[in-house]
C-alpha positions in Angstrom: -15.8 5.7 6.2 -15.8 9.4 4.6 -12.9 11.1 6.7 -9.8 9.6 6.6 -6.1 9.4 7.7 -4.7 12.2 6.4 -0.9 10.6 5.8 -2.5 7.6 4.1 -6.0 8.5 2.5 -7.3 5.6 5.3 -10.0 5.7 7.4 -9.0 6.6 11.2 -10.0 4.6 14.4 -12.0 7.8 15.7 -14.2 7.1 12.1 -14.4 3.5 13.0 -15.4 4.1 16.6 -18.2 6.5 15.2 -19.7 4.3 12.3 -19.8 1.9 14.7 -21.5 3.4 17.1 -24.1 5.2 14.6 -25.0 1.9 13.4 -25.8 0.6 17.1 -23.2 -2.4 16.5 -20.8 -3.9 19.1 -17.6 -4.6 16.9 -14.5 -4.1 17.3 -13.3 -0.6 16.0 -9.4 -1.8 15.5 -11.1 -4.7 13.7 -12.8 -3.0 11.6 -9.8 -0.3 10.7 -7.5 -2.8 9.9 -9.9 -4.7 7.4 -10.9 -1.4 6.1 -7.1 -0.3 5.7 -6.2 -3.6 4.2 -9.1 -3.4 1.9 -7.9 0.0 0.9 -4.3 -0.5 1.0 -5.2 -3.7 -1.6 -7.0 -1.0 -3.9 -3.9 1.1 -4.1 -1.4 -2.1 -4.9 -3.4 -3.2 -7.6 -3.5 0.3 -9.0 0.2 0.1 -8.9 0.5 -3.2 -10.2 -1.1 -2.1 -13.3 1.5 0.9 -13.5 4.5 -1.1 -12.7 3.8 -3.9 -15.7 2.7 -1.4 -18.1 6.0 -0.9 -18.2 6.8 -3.7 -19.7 3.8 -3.9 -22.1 2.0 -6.0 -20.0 -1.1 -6.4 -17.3 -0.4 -7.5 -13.7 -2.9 -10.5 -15.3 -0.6 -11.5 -17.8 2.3 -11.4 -16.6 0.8 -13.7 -13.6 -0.2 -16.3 -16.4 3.4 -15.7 -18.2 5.3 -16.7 -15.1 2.5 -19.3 -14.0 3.5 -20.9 -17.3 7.2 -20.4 -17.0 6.9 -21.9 -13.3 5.5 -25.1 -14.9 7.3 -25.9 -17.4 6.1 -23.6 -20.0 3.0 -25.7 -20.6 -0.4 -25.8 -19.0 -4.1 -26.0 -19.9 -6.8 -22.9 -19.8 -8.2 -25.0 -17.0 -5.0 -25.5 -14.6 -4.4 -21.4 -15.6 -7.7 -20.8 -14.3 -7.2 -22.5 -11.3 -3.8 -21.4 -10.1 -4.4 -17.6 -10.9 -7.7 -17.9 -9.3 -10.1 -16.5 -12.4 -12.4 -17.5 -14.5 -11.7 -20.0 -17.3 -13.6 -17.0 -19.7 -10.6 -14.8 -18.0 -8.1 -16.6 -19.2 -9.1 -17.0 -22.6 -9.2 -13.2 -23.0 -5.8 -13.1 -21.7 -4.3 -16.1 -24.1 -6.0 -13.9 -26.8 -4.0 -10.7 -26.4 -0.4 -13.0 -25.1 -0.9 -15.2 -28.2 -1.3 -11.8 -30.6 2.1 -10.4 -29.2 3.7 -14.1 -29.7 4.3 -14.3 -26.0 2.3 -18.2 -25.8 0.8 -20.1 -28.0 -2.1 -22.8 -27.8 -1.8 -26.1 -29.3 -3.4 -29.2 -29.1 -3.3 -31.1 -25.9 -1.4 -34.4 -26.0 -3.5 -36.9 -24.1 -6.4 -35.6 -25.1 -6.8 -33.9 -29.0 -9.8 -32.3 -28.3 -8.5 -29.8 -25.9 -5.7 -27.0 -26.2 -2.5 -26.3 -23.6 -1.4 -22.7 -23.6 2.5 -22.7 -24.1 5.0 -20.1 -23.6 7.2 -19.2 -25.9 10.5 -18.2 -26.6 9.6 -14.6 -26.9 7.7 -14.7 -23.7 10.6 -16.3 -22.0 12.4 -13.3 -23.5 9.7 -10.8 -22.3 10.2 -12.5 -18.6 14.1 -12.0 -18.3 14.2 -8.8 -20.0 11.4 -7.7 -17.2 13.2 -9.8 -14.7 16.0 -7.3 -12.3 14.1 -4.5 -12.9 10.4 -6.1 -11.7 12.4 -8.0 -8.6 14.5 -4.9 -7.4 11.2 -2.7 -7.6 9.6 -5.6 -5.7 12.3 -5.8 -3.0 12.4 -2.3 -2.6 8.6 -1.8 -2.3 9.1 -3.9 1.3 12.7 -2.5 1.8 11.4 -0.6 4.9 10.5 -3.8 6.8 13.3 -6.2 8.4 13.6 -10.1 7.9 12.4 -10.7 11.0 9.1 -8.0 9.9 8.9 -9.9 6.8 8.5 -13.1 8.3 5.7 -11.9 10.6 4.3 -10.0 8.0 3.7 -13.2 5.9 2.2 -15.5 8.5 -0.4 -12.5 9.2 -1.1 -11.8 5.3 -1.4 -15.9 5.1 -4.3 -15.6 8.3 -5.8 -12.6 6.6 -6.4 -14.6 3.3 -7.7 -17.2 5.3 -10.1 -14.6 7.0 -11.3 -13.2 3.4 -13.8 -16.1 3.1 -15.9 -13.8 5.3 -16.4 -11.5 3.4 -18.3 -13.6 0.2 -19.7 -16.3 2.8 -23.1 -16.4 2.5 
């Protein structure tokens, strides 16, 4: 979709109607602009995720698996990391690697089981979490400060049916 809202670098519903129409296809051209917008608008808040914790030194990955940790008692394995921050077990390896070289966690041997390691956080990534703590949450509340509770609320039952919806795009 090559032209685009002007007030929010998004494609328009006259470009959607178009494509649409070139291709011969019967879809839905609101459908299709709010996926496309969603899909953009995604792009752009993970581009400013990565600005907002490199202020604090970090990656929007690694401070994810900082306050997974923190959330679960400070202590969890590569595996259960992997699986609640939805990557790649390879992912959060590399990302261990670079916390455990500032001293933010640390890996040890895992209690019921010797052969494997738990990642732990420690007291300097505790640190690193409150120090980041009111500035990250007052950026974060004002990010959505133009939407009402009542917005809010319908805004995250339609986000939770949206990320229910993604599935379509990598079904086979």
């Amino acid at each position: 979709m090559a032209q685009q809202d002007a007030a929010h670098g998004t494609p328009s519903l006259d470009q959607a109607r178009r494509q649409i129409a070139r291709y011969g296809l019967t879809a839905d051209p609101q459908a299709v602009l709010v996926a496309a917008r969603l899909m953009a608008a995604g792009a752009r808040l993970g581009q400013a995720g990565e600005a907002h914790f490199a202020r604090f030194g970090l990656s929007t990955g690694r401070y994810r698996l900082l306050a997974d940790l923190e959330d679960h008692g400070g202590e969890k394995s590569p595996s259960q990391l992997a699986a609640s921050l939805g990557v790649s077990r390879a992912t959060v390896t590399g990302l261990v690697d670079g916390l455990e070289r500032e001293g933010l966690v640390a890996r040890r041997p895992a209690v019921e089981d010797g052969r494997g390691n738990v990642v732990i956080l420690t007291a300097r990534g505790a640190q690193r979490l409150r120090e980041l703590a009111p500035e990250h949450y007052r950026r974060m509340q004002a990010m959505v400060g133009g939407l009402s509770p009542e917005e809010r609320a319908v805004f995250l039952d339609l986000l939770a049916r949206l990320v229910d919806g993604m599935a379509a795009l990598t079904a086979d």
